[in-house]
C-alpha positions, -999 to 999 in steps of 0.1 A, spaced: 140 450 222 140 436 187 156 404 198 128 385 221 107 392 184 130 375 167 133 346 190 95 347 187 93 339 153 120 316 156 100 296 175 71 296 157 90 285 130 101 257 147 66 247 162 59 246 124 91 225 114 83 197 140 46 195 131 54 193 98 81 166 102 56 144 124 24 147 103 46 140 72 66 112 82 34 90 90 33 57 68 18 63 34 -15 56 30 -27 34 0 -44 67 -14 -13 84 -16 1 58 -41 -35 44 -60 -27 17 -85 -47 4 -109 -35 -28 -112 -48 -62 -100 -15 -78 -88 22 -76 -98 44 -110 -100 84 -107 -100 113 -131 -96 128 -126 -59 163 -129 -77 187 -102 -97 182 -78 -127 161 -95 -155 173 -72 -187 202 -65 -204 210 -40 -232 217 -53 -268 236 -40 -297 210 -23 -318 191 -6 -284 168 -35 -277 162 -48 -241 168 -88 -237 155 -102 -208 174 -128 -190 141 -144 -168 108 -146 -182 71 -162 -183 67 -184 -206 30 -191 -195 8 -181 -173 -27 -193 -168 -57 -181 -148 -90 -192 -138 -110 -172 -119 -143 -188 -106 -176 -167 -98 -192 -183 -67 -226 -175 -65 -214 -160 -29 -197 -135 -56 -165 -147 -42 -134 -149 -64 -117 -178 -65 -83 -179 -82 -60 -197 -97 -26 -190 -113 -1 -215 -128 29 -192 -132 60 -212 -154 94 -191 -147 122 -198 -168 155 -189 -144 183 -179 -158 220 -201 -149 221 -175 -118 191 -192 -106 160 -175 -80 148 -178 -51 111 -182 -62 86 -157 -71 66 -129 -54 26 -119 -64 9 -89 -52 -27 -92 -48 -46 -59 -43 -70 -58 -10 -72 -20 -20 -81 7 -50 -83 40 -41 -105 38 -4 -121 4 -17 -113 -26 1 -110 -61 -12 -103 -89 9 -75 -118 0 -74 -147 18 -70 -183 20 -38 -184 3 -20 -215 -9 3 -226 -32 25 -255 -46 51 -262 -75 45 -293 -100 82 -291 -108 95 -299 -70 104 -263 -67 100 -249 -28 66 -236 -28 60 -225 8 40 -193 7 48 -167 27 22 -133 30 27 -97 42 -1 -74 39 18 -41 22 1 -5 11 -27 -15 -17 -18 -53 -17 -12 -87 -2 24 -98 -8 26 -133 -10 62 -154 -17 63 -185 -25 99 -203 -26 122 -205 -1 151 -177 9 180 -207 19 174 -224 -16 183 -214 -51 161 -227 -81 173 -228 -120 155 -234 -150 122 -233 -155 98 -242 -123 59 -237 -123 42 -225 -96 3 -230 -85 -11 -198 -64 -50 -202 -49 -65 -175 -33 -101 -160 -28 -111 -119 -32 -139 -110 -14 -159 -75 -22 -148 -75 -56 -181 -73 -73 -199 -41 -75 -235 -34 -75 -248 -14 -100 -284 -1 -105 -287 -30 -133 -258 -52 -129 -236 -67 -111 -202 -60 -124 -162 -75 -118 -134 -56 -131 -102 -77 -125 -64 -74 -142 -61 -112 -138 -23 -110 -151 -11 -76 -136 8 -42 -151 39 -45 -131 59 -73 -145 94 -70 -149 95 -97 -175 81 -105 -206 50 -133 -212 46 -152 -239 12 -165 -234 -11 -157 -210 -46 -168 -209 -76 -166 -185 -102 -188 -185 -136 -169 -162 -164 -195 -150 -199 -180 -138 -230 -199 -118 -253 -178 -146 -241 -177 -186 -221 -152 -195 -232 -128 -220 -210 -100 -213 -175 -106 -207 -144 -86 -224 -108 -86 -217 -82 -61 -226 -46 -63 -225 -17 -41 -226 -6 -12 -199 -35 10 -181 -58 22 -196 -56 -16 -213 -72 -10 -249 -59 -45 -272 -87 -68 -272 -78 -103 -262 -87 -133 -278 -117 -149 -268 -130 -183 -272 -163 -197 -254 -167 -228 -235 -202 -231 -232 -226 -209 -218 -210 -205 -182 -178 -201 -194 -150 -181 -216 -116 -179 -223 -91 -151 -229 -59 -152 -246 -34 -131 -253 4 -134 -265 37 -113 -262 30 -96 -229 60 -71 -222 65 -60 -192 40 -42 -169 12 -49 -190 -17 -69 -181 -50 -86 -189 -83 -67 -173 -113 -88 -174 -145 -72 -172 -177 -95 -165 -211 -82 -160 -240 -103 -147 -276 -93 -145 -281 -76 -112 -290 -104 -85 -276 -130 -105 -248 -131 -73 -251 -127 -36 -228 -90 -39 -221 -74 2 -220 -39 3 -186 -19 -6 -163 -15 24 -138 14 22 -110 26 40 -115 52 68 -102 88 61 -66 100 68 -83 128 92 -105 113 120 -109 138 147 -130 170 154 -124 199 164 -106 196 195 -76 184 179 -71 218 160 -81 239 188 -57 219 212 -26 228 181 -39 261 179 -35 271 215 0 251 219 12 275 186 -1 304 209 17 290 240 47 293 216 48 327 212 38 334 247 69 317 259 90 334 234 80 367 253 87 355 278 116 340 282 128 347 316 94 338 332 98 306 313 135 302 320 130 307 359 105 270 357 133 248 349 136 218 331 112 200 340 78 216 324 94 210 288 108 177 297 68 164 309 53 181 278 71 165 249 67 133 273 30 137 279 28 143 236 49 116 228 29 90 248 -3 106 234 6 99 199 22 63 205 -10 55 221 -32 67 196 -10 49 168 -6 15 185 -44 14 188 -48 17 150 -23 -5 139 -35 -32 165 -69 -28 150 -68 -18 111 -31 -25 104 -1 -5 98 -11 9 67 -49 22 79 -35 45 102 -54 80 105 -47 113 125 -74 115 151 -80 141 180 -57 123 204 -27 124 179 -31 160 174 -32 171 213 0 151 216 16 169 186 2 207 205 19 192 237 50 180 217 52 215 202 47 237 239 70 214 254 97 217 223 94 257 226 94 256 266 131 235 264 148 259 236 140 285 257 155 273 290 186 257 270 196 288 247 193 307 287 219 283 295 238 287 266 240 329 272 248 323 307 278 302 300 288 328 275 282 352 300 301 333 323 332 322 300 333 363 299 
């Protein structure tokens, strides 16, 4: 009699194991990996840094300069520009790769109108891919090898990157970006407004930035930042605040939750784990149905759950997807329809033992 107990919490087990495994193997949400930095810039090619002598790291590629101007439209649109120059090593690169963020923490940003060019006759086509927290954007081309150094023009606009405050409008913005692999020997970025700028600051260095950069004003609508010997993954925050008003700022938009049902997803689990143990009880009851009843569970779950999936990635991406009530009553039905078909194959199993006898 102690056996069909044991099979019971075997199951149960089980039910647990194969919830777990399909709740936890869903694709990471941005949340799950927050950044805090503005956008990342590497060479598509090999290893940059090699070990010296005396313990120091020499870097093979680097960036000898890299300028940015970022424009304030009155729209309180972000309009960017970044000259990137990229010394190559003999080995040579396939161009370079920028990460823009659309996303920190549940905030969204959006990137868009993306272009690029090279003044150096260096492929330049840009190629984008919308990742976790960022926009990927290549620019080169994979069939051709560059060498030397090349320089590189990105444009692109951020939208919802202003926030309102009670009295301010404010921009907080890491125009260079922490996760470098190379060093940079000058960077500098150069922040234009439609109303004079008063309250501007830029810090360098890795998060939480706290070296002041250099700063030099053009005027009162504009201001530079500079800042030399960059090593790698550290980068420039710019922080700009404008009198509240001074810019047309849309309301915040943020990422929907990872859980986005009610309670009938739960209740639907809960009574598929009690289903479990009921057909772990019984077993010969369960055994006498067949095949079939597992085999149209797990199918009826499984199509649950890809339809509840493709209609979030169709609409908010790969990398928005959240559990709702449809994806859990798939799941319960996955896990009655798993416990259902190790019951009827471990009763075909003992009856080929039996039988072997």
């Amino acid at each position: 009699m102690a056996m069909p107990q044991a099979h019971g919490g075997g199951m149960l087990a089980a039910a647990g194991v194969l919830l777990a495994t399909v709740v936890f193997g869903l694709p990471v949400r941005a949340d799950a990996s927050t950044r805090n930095a503005a956008g990342t810039a590497n060479a598509a090619g090999t290893a940059n840094a090699a070990g010296a002598g005396d313990g120091r790291v020499l870097f093979r590629d680097s960036v000898p300069t890299f300028d940015v101007r970022l424009v304030i439209g009155s729209d309180a649109v972000l309009r960017v520009r970044e000259t990137v120059t990229y010394d190559f090593t003999d080995d040579g690169g396939r161009g370079i790769i920028r990460r823009v963020p659309y996303r920190k923490g549940r905030r969204l940003y959006e990137v868009r109108n993306v272009r690029s060019g090279s003044s150096t006759g260096a492929p330049a086509r840009a190629a984008t891919l919308r990742m976790p927290n960022s926009v990927r954007i290549r620019v080169g081309d994979e069939g051709r090898k560059v060498r030397g150094r090349q320089a590189y023009v990105i444009e692109y606009e951020v939208a919802g990157a202003f926030t309102r405050h009670p009295d301010r409008d404010e921009l907080v913005w890491d125009a260079v970006g922490d996760t470098w692999e190379v060093p940079i020997g000058e960077a500098a970025v150069r922040v234009e407004a439609p109303v004079p700028l008063r309250r501007a600051a830029c810090h360098a260095g890795r998060p939480p930035a706290v070296t002041r950069c250099l700063r030099h004003r053009d005027g009162p609508f504009a201001v530079d930042f500079t800042q030399t010997g960059l090593r790698p993954r550290e980068g420039m925050v710019v922080r700009v605040r404008l009198p509240r008003g001074a810019v047309a700022v849309p309301p915040p938009r943020y990422a929907r939750p990872h859980w986005r049902g009610t309670w009938l997803g739960p209740a639907a689990l809960a009574l598929a784990l009690g289903g479990t143990a009921l057909v772990a009880r019984r077993r010969e009851r369960t055994r006498e149905l067949g095949r079939r009843p597992g085999a149209l569970l797990l199918t009826s779950g499984a199509v649950l759950v890809a339809a509840d999936v493709a209609a979030e990635v169709v609409t908010d991406g790969p990398w928005e997807y959240g559990v709702g009530d449809m994806s859990v009553v798939g799941i319960a039905l996955g896990v009655l329809g798993a416990a259902v078909t190790h019951v009827h194959r471990s009763g075909a199993s003992d009856n080929a033992t039996v039988n072997g006898r």
